[in-house]
C-alpha positions as CSV (number, residue, x, y, z in Angstrom):
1,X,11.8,-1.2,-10.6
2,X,10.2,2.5,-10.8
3,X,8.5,4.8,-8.9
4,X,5.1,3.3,-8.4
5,X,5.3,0.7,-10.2
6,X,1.9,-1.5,-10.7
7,X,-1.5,-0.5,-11.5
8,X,-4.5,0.1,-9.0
9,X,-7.0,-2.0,-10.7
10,X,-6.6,-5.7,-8.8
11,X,-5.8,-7.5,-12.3
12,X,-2.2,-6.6,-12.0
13,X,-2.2,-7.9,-8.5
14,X,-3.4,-11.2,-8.9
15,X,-1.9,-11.8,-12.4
16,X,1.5,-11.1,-10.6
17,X,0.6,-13.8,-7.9
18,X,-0.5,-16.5,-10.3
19,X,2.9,-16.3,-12.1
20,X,4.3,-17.2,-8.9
21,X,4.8,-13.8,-7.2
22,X,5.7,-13.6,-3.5
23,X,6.3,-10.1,-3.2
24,X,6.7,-7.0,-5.2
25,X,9.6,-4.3,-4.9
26,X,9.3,-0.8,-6.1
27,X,10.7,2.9,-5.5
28,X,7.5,4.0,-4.0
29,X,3.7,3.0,-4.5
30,X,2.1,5.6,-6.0
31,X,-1.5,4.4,-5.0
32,X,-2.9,3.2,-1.7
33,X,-4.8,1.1,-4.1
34,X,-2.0,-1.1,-5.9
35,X,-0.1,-2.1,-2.5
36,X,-3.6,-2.9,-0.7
37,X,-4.6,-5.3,-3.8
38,X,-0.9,-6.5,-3.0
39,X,-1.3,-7.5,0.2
40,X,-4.7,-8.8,-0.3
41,X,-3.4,-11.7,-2.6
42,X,-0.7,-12.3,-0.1
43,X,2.4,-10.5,-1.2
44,X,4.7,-8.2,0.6
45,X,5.0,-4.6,-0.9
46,X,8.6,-4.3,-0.5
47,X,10.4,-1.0,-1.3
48,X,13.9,-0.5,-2.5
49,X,16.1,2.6,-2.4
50,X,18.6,3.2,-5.2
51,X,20.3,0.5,-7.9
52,X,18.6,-2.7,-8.0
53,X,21.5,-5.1,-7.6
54,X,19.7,-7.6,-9.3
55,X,17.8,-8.3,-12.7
56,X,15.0,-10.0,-14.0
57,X,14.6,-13.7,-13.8
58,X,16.8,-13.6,-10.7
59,X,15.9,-14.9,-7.2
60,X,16.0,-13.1,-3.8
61,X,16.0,-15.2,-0.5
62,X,14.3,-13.2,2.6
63,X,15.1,-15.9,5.7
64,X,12.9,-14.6,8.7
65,X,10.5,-12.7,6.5
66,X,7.2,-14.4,8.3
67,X,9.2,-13.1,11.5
68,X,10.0,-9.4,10.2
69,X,6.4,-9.2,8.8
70,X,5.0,-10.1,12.6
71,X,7.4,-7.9,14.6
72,X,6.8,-5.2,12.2
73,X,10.2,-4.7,11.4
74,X,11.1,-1.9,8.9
75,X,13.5,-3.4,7.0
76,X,14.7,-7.0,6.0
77,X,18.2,-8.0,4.6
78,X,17.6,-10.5,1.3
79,X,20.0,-12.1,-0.4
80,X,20.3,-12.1,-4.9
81,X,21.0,-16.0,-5.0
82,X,22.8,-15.5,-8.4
83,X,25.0,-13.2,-7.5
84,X,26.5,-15.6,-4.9
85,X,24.0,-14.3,-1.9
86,X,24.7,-11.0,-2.6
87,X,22.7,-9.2,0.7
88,X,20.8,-6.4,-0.3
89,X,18.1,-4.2,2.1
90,X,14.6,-4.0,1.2
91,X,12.1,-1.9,3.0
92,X,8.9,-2.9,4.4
93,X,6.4,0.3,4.8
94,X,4.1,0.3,8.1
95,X,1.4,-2.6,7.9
96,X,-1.7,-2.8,10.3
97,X,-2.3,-5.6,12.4
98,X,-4.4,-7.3,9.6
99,X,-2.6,-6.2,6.7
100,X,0.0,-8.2,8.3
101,X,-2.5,-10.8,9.2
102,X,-3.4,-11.2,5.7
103,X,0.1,-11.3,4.4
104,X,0.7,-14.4,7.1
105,X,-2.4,-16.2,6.1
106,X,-1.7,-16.0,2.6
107,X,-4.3,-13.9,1.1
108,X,-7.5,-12.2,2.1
109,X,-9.4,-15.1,1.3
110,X,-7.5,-17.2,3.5
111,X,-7.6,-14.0,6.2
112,X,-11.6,-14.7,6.0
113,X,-11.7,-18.2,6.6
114,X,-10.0,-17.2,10.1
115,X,-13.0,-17.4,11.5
116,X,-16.2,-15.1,12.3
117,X,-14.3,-13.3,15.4
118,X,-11.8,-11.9,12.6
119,X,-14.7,-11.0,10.1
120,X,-16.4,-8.8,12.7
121,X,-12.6,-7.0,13.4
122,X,-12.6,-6.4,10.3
123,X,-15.8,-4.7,9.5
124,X,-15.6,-2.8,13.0
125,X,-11.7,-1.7,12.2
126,X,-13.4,-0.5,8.6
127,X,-16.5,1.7,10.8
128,X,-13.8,3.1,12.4
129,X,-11.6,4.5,9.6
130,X,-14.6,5.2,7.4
131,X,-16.5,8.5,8.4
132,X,-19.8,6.9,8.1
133,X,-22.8,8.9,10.3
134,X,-24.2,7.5,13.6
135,X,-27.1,5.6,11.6
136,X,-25.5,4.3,9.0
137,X,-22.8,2.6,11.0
138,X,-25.4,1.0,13.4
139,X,-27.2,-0.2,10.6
140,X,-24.1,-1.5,8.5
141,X,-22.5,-3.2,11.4
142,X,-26.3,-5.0,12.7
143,X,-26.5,-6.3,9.0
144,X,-23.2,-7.9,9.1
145,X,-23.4,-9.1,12.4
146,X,-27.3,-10.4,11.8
147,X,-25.8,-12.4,8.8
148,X,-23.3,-14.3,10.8
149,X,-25.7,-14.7,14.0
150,X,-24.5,-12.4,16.1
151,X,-26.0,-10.0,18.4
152,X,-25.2,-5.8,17.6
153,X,-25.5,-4.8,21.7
154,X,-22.4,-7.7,23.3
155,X,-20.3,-6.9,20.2
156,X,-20.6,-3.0,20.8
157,X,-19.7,-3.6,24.8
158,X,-16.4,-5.5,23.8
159,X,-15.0,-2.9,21.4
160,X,-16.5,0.2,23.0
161,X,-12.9,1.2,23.5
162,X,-12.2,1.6,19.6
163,X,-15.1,4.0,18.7
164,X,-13.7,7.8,19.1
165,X,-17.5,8.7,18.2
166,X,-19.3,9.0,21.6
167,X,-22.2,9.9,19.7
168,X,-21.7,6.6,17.3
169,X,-21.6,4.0,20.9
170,X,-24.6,6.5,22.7
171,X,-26.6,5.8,19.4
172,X,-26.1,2.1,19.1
173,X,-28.4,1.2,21.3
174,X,-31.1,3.0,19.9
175,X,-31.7,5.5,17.5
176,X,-32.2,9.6,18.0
């Protein structure tokens, strides 16, 4: 364990997962990137302040993690099963509603197969974060939406409370 430990490219990520990874515990992530490739294959970015009590090839036991990671809870008590359940605390940073979706469905691609209602939360969660310009928004969003046969206009009405834009929602309709 050390401060931000991992890489940003997504090899280091999914390589940890095939070997049979759950999770991944570090001081601090020193890239956005590295926990969000995490997370994306389905493991929890745990973080850990001061001595590991525990070493390699040694196993942790988190009961209630798939609760914790729902609630949003903070923190999560594990136990070091060779050093006789030895309970340790292990942070868990602030996750968004579909990081932690993701993390409960497995993996992104599993997040994906959720169906077309989460696809469109998705992209429209992404327009919002993203300063994209009126135009480019509409056009990005009626693309996506045209792809999996839906209409831009019904989809705009439902989430016309997310955009902070006014100009962005004014403009979907038609363009200035």
């Amino acid at each position: 364990i050390k401060p931000g430990d991992g890489s940003a490219r997504e090899q280091a990520a999914s390589c940890h997962r095939v070997l049979g990874g759950c999770a991944n515990i570090a001081r601090e992530y020193a890239t956005k990137r590295y926990r969000s490739n995490l997370i994306n294959w389905g493991m929890i970015p745990f973080v850990l302040e001061g001595t590991p009590a525990f070493g390699n090839d040694q196993h942790l036991f988190v009961p209630g993690i798939k609760k914790a990671i729902a609630n949003g809870e903070s923190q999560v008590t594990a136990y070091v099963v060779e050093n006789g359940m030895l309970p340790i605390t292990l942070g868990i940073g602030p996750l968004s509603d579909n990081e932690k979706q993701i993390i409960q469905d497995g993996c992104l691609i599993n997040y994906y197969r959720g169906g077309k209602e989460r696809l469109v939360d998705t992209l429209v969660y992404e327009l919002r974060e993203i300063p994209l310009k009126r135009k480019a928004a509409r056009e990005q969003l009626a693309a996506f939406l045209a792809y999996h046969g839906l209409a831009l206009d019904p989809l705009l009405e439902r989430y016309f409370g997310i955009f902070r834009d006014e100009e962005l929602v004014a403009g979907a309709g038609h363009d200035h």
